[in-house]
C-alpha positions as CSV (number, residue, x, y, z in Angstrom):
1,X,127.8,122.1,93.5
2,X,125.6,125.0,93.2
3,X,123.4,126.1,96.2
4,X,120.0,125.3,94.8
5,X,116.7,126.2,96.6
6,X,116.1,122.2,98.0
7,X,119.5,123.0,100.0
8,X,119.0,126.2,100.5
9,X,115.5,125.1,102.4
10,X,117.7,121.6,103.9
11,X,119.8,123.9,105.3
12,X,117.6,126.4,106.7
13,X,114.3,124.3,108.2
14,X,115.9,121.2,108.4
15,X,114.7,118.1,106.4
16,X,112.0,117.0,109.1
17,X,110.6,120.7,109.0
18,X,110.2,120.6,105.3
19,X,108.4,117.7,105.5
20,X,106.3,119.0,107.9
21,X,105.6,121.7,105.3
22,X,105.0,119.5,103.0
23,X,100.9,118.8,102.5
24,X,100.7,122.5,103.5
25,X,102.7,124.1,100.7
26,X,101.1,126.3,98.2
27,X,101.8,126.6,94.0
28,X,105.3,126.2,93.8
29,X,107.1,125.4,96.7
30,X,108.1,121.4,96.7
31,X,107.1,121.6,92.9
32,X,110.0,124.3,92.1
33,X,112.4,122.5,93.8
34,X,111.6,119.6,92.4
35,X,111.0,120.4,88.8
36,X,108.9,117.1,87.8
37,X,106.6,116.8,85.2
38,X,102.6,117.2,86.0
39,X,100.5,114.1,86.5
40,X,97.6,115.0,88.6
41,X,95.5,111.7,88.5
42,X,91.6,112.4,89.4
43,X,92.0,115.1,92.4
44,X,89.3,114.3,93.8
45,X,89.9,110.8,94.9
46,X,90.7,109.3,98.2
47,X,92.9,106.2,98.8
48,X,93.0,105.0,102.8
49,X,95.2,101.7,103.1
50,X,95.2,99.9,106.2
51,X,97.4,97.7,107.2
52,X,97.1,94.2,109.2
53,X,100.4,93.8,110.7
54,X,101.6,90.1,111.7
55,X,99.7,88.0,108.8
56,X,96.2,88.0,108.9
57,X,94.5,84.6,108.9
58,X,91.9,84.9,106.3
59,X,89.9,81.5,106.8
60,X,89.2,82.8,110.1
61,X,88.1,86.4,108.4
62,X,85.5,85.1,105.4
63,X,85.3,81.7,106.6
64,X,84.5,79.0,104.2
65,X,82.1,76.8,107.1
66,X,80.5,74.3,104.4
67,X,83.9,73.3,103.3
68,X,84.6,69.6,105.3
69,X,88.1,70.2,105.0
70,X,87.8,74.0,107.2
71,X,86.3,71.6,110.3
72,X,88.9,68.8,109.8
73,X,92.2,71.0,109.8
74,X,90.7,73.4,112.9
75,X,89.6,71.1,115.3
76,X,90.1,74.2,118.0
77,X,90.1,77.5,115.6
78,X,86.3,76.6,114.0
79,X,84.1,78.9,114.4
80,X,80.9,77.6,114.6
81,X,78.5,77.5,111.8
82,X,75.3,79.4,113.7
83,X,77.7,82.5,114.9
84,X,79.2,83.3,111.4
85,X,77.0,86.3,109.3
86,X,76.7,84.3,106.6
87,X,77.3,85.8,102.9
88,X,76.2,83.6,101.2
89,X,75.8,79.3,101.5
90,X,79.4,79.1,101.0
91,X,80.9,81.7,103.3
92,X,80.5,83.5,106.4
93,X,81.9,86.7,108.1
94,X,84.0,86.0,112.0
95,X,81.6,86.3,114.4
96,X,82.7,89.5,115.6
97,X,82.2,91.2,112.3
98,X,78.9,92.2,112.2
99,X,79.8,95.6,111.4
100,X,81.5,94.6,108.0
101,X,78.6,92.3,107.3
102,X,76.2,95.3,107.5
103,X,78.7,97.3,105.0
104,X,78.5,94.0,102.5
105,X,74.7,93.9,102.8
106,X,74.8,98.0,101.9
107,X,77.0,97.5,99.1
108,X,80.2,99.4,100.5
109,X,82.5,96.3,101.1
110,X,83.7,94.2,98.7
111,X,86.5,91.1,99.5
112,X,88.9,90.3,96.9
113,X,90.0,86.6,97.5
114,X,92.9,84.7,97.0
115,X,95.2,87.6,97.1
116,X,99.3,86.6,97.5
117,X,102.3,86.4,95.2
118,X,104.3,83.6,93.3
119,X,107.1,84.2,94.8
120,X,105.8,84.1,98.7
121,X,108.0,84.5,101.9
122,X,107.6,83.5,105.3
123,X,109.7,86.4,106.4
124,X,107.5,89.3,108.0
125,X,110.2,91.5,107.1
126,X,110.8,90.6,103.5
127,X,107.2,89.8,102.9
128,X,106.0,93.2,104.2
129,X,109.0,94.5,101.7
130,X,107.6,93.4,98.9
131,X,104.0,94.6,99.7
132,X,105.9,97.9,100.5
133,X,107.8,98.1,97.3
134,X,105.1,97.0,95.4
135,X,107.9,94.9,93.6
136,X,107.7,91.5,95.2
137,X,110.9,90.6,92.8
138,X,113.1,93.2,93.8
139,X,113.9,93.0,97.4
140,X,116.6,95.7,96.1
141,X,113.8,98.3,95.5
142,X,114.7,101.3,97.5
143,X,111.1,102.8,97.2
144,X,107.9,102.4,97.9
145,X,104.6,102.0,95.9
146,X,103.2,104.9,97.7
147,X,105.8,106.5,97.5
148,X,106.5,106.3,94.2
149,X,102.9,107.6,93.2
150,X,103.5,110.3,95.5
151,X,106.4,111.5,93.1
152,X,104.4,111.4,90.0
153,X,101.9,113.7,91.5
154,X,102.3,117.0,90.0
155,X,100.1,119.9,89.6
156,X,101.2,122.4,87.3
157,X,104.8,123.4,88.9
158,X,103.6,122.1,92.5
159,X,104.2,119.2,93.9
160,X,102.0,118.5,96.9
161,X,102.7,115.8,99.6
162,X,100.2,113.3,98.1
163,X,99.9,110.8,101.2
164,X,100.8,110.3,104.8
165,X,101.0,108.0,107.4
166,X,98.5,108.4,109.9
167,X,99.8,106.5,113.4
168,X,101.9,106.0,116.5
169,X,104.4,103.6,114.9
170,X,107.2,104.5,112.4
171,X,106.0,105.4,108.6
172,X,106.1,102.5,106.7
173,X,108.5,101.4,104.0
174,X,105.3,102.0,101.0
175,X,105.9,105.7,101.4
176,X,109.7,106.4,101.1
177,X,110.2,108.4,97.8
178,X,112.6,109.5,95.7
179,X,111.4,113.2,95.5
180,X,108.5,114.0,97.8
181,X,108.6,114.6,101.4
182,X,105.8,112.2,102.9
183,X,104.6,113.0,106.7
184,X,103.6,111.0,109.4
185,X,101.1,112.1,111.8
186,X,99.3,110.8,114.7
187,X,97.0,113.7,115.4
188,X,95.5,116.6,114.1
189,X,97.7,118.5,116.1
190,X,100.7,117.6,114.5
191,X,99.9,119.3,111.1
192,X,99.1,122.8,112.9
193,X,101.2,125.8,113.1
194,X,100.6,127.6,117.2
195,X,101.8,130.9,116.9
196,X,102.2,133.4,120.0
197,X,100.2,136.3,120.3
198,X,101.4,139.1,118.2
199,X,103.7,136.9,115.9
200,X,102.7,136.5,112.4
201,X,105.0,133.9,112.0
202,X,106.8,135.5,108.7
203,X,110.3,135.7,108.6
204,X,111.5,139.5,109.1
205,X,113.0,140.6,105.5
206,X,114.6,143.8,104.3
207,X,112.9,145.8,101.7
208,X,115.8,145.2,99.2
209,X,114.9,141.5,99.9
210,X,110.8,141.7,99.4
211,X,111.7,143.1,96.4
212,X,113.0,140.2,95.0
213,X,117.1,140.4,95.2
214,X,116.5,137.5,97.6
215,X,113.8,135.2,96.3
216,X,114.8,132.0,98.7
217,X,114.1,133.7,101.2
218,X,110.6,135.3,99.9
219,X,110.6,131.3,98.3
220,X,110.3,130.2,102.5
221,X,108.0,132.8,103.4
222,X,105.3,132.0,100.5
223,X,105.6,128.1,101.8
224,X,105.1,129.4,105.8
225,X,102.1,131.5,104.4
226,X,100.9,128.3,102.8
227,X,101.2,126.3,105.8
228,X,99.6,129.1,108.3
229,X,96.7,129.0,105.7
230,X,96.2,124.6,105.8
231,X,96.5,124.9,109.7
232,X,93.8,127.3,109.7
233,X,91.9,124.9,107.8
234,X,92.4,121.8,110.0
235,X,91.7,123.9,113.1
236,X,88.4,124.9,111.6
237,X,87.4,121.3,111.3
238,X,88.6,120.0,114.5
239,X,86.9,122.5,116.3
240,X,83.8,121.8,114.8
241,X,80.7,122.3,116.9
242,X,77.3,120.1,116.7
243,X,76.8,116.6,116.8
244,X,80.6,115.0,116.0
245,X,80.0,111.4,114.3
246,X,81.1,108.6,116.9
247,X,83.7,106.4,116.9
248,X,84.9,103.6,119.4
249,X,87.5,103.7,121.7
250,X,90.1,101.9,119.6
251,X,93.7,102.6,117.9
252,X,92.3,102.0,114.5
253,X,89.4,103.7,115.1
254,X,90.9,106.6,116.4
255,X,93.5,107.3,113.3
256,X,90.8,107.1,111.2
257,X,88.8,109.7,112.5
258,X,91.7,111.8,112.0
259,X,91.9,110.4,108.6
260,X,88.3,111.9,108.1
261,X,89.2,115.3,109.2
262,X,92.2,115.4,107.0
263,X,89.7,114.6,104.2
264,X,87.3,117.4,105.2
265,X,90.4,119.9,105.8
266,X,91.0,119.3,102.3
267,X,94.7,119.7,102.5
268,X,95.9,118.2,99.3
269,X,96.6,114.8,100.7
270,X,95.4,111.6,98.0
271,X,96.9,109.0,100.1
272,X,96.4,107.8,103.9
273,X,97.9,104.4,105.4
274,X,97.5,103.6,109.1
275,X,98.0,100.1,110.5
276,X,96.4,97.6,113.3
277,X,98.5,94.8,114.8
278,X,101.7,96.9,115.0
279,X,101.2,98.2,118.3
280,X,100.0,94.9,119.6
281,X,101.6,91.7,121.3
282,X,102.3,89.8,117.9
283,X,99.2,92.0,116.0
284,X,98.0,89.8,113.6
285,X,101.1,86.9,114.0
286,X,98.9,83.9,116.0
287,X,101.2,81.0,116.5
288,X,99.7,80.1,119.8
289,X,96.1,81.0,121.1
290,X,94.8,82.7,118.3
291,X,91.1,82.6,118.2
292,X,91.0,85.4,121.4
293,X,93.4,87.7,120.1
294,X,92.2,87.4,116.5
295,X,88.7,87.9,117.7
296,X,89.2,91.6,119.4
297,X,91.3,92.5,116.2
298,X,88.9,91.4,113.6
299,X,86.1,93.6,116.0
300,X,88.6,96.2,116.3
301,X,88.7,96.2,112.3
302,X,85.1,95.7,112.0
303,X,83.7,98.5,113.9
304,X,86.5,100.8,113.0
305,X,86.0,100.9,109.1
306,X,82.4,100.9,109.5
307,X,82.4,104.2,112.3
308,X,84.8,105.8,109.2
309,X,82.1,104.8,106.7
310,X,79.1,106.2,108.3
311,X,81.1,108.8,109.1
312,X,81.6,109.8,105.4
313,X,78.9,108.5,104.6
314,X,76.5,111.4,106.0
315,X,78.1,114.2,103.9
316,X,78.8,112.8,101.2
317,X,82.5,112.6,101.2
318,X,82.3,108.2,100.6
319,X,81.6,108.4,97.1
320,X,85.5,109.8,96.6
321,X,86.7,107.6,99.1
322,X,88.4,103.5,99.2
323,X,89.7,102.1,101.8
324,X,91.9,99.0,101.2
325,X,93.2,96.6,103.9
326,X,96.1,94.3,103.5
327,X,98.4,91.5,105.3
328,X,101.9,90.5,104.2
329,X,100.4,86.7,103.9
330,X,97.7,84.3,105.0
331,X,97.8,81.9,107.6
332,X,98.2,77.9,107.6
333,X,95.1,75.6,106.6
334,X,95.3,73.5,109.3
335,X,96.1,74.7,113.2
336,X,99.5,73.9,114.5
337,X,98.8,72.1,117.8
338,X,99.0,75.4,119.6
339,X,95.6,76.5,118.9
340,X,97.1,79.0,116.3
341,X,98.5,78.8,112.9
342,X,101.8,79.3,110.5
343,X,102.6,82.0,107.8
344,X,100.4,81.1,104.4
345,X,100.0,82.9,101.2
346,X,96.9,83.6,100.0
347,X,94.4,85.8,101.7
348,X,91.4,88.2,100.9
349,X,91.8,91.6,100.8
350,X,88.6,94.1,101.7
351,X,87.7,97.2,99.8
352,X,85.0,100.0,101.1
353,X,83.6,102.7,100.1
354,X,81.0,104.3,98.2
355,X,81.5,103.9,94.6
356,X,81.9,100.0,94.8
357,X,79.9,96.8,92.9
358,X,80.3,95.5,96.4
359,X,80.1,91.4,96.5
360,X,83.0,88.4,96.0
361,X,85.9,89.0,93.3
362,X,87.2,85.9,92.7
363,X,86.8,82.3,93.6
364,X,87.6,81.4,97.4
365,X,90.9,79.4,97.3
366,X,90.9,75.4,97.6
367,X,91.4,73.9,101.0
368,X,93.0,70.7,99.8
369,X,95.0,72.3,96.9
370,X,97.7,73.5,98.8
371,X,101.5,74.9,99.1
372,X,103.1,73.6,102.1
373,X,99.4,73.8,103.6
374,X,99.2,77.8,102.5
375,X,96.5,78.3,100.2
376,X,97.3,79.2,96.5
377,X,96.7,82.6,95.0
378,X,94.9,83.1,92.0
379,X,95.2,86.9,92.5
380,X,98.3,89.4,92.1
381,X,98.6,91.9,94.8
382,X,99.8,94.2,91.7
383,X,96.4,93.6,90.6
384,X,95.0,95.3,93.1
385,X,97.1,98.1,93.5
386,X,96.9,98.6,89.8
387,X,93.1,98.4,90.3
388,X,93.0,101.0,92.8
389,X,95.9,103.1,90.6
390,X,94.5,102.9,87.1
391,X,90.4,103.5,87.7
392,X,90.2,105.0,91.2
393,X,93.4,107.4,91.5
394,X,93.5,107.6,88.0
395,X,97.4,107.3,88.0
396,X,98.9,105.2,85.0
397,X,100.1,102.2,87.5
398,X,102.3,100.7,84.7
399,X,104.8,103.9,85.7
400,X,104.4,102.8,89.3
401,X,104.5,99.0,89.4
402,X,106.9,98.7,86.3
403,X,104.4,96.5,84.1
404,X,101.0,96.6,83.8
405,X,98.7,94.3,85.1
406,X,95.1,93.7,85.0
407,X,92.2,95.1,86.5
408,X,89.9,94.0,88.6
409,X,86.0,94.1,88.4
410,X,85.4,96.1,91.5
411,X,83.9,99.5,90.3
412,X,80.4,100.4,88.2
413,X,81.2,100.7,84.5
């Protein structure tokens, strides 16, 4: 086997160093070990996916109050009528939402409804999977849909690290790839290189080796100049003086202010997925005593997307941004005699930012049309994901998902 320069670097910095590296490297580095062929996509747009860990229960989330059949399954769970922010006569936001209400009313919010699969499981684990893999008939899949975007992207000969996780939790299954070392990082500290006084931080060469009789080695010190240079940029954003934007004192909120910065370090990243509910007792998973817990993590969402918004907002960085939440499934129609509910199907899916028609896609589900009391889907999670593929990163999403699938009608013509 021949000593190539992806072992050569394995051997040397270690796999979790080169990963590191990874959104840092400059023209060349990933991309010549790698070899792939270019697809760059539309550089200049953002993707930020969050994730609703547990199961999210969407009739509590867009809640269809002039539907009889919403009071008679939830005779603890409704929400009253004069609390909701009503979107239209049909549907109301959870009380707690006012800050996604204010997005919808601006035009930066849209929800997607009746979003699931055919071929639904009850299973966090397996449903989750087949989010992950973006392959919800292939439980085999051994990578995921972000992941497998991240391989396609190609610049010329480099191969940047197109997205990374931004939490405390492990990186999700959506980002394991084939080819492309994908970082996880919960704060901006994590992507910067601290060097000592008086080191430069290059590796100490011979002159016969500068001159090229060694080129891994010069190979390694173009990809630490790379990285010094990217560090230098984060730094300069998180120390930026003036008035900083503010956020509140939550998880969510919290990774995506670092989320923000990343976008204004301009680092090479396309892709950023953080989570809420993971850290949590359960997260989004009610069973038993939902409407409490469900209430401080619909806020939590809420007034965390809207503080990363505004935030954008002000210099102009929302128009290449979309944010995207998802759950692995819905929740029950009707409450399970523990004031909480079972594992569903169908469920609506929010999208900000500020290139969006804003409003409803698609019809709410039926309440009394059921599967095992989960409501039915109407919409293809590989819809969406080929949505935000196809005409926002401008990726073909047939290469990604395996098939193509139809857009939806979420962006201006």
């Amino acid at each position: 086997m021949s000593f190539t320069r992806r072992r050569f670097l394995k051997a040397t910095l270690g796999g979790s160093a080169l990963a590191s590296f990874a959104p840092f490297v400059p023209e060349g580095l990933i991309g010549s070990l790698n070899g792939m062929a270019s697809e760059k996509g539309r550089p200049d747009r953002i993707l930020v996916i969050v994730q609703l860990t547990g199961g999210n229960d969407g009739l509590n989330t867009v809640v269809p109050y002039a539907d009889d059949a919403y009071a008679k399954n939830r005779t603890t769970l409704r929400l009253p009528t004069n609390e909701l922010h009503r979107i239209d006569s049909d549907l109301g936001f959870h009380p707690r939402m006012a800050a996604f209400h204010r997005l919808y009313k601006e035009g930066h919010l849209t929800i997607v409804q009746g979003v699931g699969t055919a071929t639904p499981s009850g299973d966090h684990d397996i449903a989750m999977r087949m989010w992950h893999s973006g392959d919800p008939d292939n439980l085999n899949c051994q990578t995921g849909w972000i992941g497998r975007t991240a391989d396609l992207f190609r610049n010329g000969n480099q191969t940047q690290a197109a997205a990374a996780f931004v939490g405390p939790i492990a990186a999700p299954f959506a980002l394991t790839a084939q080819d492309t070392f994908l970082p996880s990082v919960r704060t901006l500290n994590d992507l910067m290189i601290h060097e000592l006084p008086g080191q430069s931080g290059r590796l100490a060469v011979t002159k016969q080796q500068r001159t090229g009789d060694n080129p891994l080695l010069n190979f390694v010190q173009e990809g630490m100049s790379g990285a010094r240079e990217n560090s230098r940029r984060i730094q300069a954003v998180a120390g930026q003086r003036g008035n900083p934007f503010p956020y509140p004192s939550f998880g969510l909120a919290e990774n995506l202010r670092t989320v923000a910065q990343l976008i204004r370090a301009d680092i090479g990243i396309r892709i950023f997925f953080t989570e809420l509910g993971g850290g949590g007792i359960g997260g989004f998973d009610n069973h038993a005593n939902q409407l409490g817990n469900h209430c401080a993590l619909l806020h939590q969402l809420s007034e965390s997307v809207a503080a990363f918004v505004d935030d954008l907002n002000r210099d102009g960085f929302l128009d290449r941004t979309l944010l995207m939440t998802f759950s692995e499934f819905g929740r029950t129609v009707k409450e399970n005699g523990r004031r909480g509910t079972n594992h569903g199907n169908a469920a609506p899916i929010f999208l900000a930012g500020g290139k969006l028609k804003g409003g409803l896609v698609g019809r709410h589900p039926s309440l009394t049309d059921l599967d095992n009391d989960a409501l039915k889907f109407h919409t293809d999670f590989r819809q969406v994901y080929a949505t935000v593929l196809d005409r926002w990163l401008g990726f073909e999403s047939k290469k990604i998902l395996g098939r193509p699938f139809d857009s939806l009608d979420v962006f201006p013509d």
